[in-house]
C-alpha positions in Angstrom: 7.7 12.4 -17.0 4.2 12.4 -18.7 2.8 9.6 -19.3 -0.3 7.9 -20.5 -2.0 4.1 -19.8 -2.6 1.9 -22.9 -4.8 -1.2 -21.4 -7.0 -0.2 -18.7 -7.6 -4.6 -17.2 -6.5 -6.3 -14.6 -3.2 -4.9 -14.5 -3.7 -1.5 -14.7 -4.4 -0.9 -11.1 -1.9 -2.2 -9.8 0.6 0.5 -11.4 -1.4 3.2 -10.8 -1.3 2.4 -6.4 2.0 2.2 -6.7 2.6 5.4 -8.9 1.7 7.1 -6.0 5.5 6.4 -4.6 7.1 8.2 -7.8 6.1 11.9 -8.2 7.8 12.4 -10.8 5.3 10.5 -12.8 2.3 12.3 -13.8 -0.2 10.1 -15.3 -2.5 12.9 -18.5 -4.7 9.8 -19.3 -6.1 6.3 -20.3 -7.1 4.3 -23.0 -8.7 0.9 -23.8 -9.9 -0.6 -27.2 -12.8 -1.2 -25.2 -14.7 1.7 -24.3 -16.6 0.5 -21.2 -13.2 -0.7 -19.7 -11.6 3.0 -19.9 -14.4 4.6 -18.8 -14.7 2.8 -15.5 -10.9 2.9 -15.3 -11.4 6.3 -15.9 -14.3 7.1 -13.5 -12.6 5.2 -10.6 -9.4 6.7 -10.7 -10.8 10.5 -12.3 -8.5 10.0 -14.7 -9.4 11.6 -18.2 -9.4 9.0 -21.1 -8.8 9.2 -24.9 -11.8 7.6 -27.3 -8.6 6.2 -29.1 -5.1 4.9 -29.9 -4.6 7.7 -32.3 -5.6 10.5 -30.1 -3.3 9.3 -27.2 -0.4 9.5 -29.4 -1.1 12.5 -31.0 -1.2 14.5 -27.9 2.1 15.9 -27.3 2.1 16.2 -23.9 2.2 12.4 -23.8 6.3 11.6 -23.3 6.1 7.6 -22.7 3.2 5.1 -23.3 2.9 2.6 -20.7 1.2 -0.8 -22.8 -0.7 -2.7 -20.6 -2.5 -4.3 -23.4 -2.8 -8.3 -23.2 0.7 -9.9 -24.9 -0.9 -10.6 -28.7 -1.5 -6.9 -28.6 2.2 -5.8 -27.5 4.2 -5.5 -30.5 1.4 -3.5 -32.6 0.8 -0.9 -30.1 3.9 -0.2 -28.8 5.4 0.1 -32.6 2.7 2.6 -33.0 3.9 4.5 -29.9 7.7 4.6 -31.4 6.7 5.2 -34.5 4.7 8.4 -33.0 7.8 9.5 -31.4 7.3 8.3 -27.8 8.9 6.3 -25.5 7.8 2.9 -24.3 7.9 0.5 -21.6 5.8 -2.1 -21.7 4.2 -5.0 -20.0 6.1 -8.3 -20.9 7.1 -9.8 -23.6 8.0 -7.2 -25.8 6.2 -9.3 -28.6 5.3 -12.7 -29.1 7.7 -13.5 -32.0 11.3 -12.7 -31.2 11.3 -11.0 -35.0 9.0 -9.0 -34.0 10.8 -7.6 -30.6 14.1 -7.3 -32.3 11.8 -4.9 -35.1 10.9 -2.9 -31.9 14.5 -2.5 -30.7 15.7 -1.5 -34.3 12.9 1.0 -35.0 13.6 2.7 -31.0 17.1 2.9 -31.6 16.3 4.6 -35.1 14.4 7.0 -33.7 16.4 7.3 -30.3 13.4 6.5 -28.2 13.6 4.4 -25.1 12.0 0.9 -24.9 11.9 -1.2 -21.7 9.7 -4.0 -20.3 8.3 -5.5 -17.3 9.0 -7.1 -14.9 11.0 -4.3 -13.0 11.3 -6.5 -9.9 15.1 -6.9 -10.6 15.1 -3.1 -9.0 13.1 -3.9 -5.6 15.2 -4.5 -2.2 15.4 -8.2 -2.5 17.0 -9.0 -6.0 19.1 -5.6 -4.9 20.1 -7.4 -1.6 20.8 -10.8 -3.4 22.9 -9.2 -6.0 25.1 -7.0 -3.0 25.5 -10.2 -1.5 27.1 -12.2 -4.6 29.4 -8.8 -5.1 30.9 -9.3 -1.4 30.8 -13.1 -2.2 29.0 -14.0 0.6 29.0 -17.6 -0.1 32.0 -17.6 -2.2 32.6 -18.3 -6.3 28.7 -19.4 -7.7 27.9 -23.0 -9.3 24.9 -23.6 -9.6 21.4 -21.7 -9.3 18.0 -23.3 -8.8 14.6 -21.2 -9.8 11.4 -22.0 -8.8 8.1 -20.3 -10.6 5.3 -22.8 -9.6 1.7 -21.5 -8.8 -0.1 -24.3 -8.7 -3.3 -26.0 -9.8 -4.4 -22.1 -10.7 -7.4 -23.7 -13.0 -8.8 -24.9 -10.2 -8.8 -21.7 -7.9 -11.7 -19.5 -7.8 -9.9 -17.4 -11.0 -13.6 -16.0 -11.5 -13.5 -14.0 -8.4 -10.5 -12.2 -8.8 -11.7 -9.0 -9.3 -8.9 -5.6 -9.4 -9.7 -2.6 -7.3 -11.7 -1.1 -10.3 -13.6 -4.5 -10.5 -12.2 -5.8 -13.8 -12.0 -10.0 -13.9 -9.0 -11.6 -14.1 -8.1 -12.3 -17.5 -7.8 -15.9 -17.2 -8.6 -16.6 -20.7 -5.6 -14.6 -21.6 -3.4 -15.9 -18.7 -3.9 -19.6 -20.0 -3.2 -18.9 -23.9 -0.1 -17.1 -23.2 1.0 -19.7 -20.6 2.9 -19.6 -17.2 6.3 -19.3 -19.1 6.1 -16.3 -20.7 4.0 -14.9 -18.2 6.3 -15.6 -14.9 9.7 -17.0 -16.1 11.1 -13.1 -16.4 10.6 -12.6 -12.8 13.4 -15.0 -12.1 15.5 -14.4 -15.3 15.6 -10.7 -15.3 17.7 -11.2 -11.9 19.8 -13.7 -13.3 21.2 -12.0 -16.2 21.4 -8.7 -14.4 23.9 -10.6 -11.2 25.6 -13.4 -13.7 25.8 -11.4 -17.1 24.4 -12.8 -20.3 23.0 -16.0 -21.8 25.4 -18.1 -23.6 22.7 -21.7 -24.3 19.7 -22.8 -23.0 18.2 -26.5 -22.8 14.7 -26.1 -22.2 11.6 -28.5 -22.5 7.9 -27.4 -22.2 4.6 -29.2 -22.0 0.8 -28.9 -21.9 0.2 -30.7 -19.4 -3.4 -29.9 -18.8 -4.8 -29.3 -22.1 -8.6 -28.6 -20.7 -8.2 -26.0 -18.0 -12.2 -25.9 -17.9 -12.6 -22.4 -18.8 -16.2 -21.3 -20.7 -14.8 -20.6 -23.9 -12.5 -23.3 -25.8 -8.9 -22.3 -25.4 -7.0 -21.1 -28.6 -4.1 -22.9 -28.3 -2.8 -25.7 -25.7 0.3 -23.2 -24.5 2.6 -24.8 -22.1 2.0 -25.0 -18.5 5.2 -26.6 -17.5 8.7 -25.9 -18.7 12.2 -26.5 -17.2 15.4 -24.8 -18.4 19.1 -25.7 -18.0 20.9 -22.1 -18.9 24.3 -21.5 -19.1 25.8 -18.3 -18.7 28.8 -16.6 -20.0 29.9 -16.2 -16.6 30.0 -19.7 -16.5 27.5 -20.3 -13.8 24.7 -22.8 -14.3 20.9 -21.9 -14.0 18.1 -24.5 -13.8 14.4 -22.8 -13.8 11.2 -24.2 -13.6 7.6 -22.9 -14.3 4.4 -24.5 -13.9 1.0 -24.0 -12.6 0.5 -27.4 -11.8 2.9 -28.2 -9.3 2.0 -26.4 -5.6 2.8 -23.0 -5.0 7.7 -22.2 -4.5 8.7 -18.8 -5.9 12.0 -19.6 -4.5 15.6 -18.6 -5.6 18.5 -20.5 -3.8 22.0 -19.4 -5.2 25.1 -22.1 -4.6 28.8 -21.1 -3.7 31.6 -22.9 -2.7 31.1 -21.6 0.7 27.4 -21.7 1.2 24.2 -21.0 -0.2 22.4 -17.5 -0.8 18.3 -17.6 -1.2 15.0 -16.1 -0.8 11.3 -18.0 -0.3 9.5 -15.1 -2.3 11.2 -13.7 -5.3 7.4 -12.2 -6.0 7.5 -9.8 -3.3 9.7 -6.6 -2.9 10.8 -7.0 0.5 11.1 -10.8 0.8 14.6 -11.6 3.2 17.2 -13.1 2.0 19.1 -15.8 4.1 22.2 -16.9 4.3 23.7 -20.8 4.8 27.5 -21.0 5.5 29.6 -24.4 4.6 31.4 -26.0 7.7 33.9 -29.1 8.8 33.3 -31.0 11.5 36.3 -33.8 11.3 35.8 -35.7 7.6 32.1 -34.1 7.1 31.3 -30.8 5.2 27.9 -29.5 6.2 25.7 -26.6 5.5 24.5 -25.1 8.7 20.8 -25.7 9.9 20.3 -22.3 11.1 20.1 -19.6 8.3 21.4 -16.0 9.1 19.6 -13.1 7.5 21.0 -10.8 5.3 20.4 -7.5 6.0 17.9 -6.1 3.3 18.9 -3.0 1.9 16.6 0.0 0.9 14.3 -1.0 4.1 13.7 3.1 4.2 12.3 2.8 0.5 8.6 3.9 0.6 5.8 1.0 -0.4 2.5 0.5 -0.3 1.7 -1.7 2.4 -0.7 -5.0 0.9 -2.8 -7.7 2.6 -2.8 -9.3 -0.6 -0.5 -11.7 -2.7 0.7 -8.8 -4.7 3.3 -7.1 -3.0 5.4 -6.0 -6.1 5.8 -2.1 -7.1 4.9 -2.0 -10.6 6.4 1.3 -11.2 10.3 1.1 -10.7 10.9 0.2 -14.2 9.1 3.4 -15.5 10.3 6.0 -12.5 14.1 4.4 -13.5 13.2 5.1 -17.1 12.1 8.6 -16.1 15.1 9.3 -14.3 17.2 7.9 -17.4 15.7 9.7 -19.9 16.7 13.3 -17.3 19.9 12.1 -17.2 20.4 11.5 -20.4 21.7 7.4 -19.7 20.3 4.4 -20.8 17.6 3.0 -18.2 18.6 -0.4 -16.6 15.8 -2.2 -17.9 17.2 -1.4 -21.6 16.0 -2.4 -24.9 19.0 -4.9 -25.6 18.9 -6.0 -21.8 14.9 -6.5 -22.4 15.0 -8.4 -26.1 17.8 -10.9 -24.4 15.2 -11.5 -21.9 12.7 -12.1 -24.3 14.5 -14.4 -26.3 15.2 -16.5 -23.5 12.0 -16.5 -22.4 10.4 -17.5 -26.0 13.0 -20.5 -26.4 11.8 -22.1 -23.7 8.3 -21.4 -24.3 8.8 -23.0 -27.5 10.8 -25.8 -26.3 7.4 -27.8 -26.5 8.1 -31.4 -26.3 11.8 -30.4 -28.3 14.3 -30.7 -25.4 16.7 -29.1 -27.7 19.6 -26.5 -27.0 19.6 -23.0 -28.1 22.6 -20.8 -28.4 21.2 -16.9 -27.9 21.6 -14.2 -30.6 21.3 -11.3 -27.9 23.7 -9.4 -25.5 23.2 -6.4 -23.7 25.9 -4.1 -21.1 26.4 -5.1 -17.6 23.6 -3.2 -15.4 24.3 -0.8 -12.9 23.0 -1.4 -9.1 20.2 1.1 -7.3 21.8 3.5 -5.9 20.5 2.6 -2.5 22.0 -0.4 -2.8 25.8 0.2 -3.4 
């Protein structure tokens, strides 16, 4: 599949070291609305880039656009890709305003395009392990699941440094306005729906809770930095999530059965283990035992790019699976429904600010198929 980069920051580099583990993608080019941007992008990676929006979609060997854009910009390019006749996956949200993503999934299915969004992480070995797991029901019938998206105090890191392997900043600016919800949330509820099936409510509360994050320029809007969600599924099986980058750093999953507990320290990294904690009786007591057994991961003969870093994610599943759907003439397992459920979830409890209400979801989507390696 051809394809072509829309938003050449921060991001950007880290798809195009891991497009190096899918052939099948061929990357014909770049853009950025700001010139200087592309053309280092461009120069670093001798990758050729278009002056504009317009040219990019008017070259037909261009198949998918891949919008890396920042999240205000979302829902404006990637109409202009549909509308253009290409298909699009797209950094998350899909838009801002969940009008607006349900506009994008009406106008793709018009034109029988293909629209999916990041993150793709439900595809990597560990959500693929977890989700095995639950289907031999390793710890028995599911209660009760706690997520954990905390990053800590991240306006007091040294944000300023963070440079990408091109040498583009860290869009911190950006980061703060769209807040740690909408920004992080998905990584945890993309697995969710995907093992436990849709949303039926959600009870969700967010907060600023650091309104002056001491950045140079004033920020536009005091976006949450906290939020916690109670969601209930249609499965019937309770999720509580929380997000914050205030309290210190837990990216942890832990999943609760009738017979034990199923969980990973790192849902942020591909290969992250997953452990296992069985119930037992000893006389009147019912314990969970202190030793954890590992769960074989599956996929471990997956390629990857081996990182030193924090970011240990491949950022190209979603688009190789979309690939691969589009030659097989299926819908890809990130779809367009599956993708505006997320979204909707994710904006109610974004704008749960200081409501503490319950929302009943709109959206559905059909039940996703495993990875192949992982059956």
């Amino acid at each position: 599949m051809r394809i072509a980069l829309v938003g050449c920051g921060f991001v950007a580099d880290y798809y195009k070291k891991t497009m190096s583990l899918h052939p099948e993608l061929e990357l014909v080019g770049v853009m950025d609305r700001n010139p200087e941007r592309s053309a280092n992008f461009s120069a670093y990676h001798s990758i050729p880039a278009y002056q504009s929006l317009e040219e990019l979609l008017e070259d037909k060997k261009v198949e998918t656009v891949i919008n890396l854009t920042n999240p205000s910009s979302h829902y404006e390019v990637s109409k202009a890709a549909l509308e253009a006749g290409k298909h699009v996956y797209s950094e998350k949200p899909l838009a801002m305003e969940f009008s607006q993503a349900k506009d994008l999934v009406s106008l793709a299915e018009s034109k029988n395009l293909h629209l999916s969004t990041a993150p793709c992480s439900l595809l990597n070995e560990t959500a693929q392990t977890l989700w095995k797991a639950l289907r031999e029901e390793v710890v028995g019938q599911v209660r009760l699941v706690y997520g954990e998206m905390d990053d800590g105090l991240v306006h007091r890191f040294a944000y300023k440094k963070w440079l990408s392997e091109s040498g583009i900043p860290w869009p911190y600016q950006d980061e703060f306005e769209v807040g740690c919800t909408i920004e992080h949330a998905g990584y945890i509820l993309t697995w969710l729906a995907a093992f436990f099936g849709p949303a039926e409510t959600v009870t969700a509360f967010s907060s600023c809770l650091i309104p002056d994050k001491e950045t140079d320029v004033p920020l536009d809007n005091n976006a949450p930095d906290f939020s916690v969600a109670c969601i209930k599924y249609q499965s019937g099986v309770v999720a509580r999530l929380t997000c914050s980058i205030v309290a210190p750093h837990d990216h942890a999953i832990k999943i609760f059965g009738d017979d034990g507990v199923l969980y990973t320290k790192e849902c942020w990294k591909d290969r992250s283990p997953v452990y296992i904690r069985k119930r037992f009786t000893i006389r009147r007591k019912t314990l969970l035992s202190p030793i954890p057994k590992t769960y074989p991961l599956v996929g471990k003969n997956n390629p990857h790019i081996k990182s030193k870093g924090g970011q240990q994610l491949n950022f190209c599943r979603g688009i190789a699976d979309l690939a691969e759907a589009i030659a097989q003439n299926r819908s890809p397992r990130l779809s367009a429904q599956y993708c505006l459920h997320i979204c909707e979830l994710v904006l109610a409890i974004h704008n749960a600010l200081e409501a503490g209400s319950a929302y009943k979801l709109s959206t559905t989507f059909d039940p996703i198929e495993p990875m192949d390696y992982a059956r």
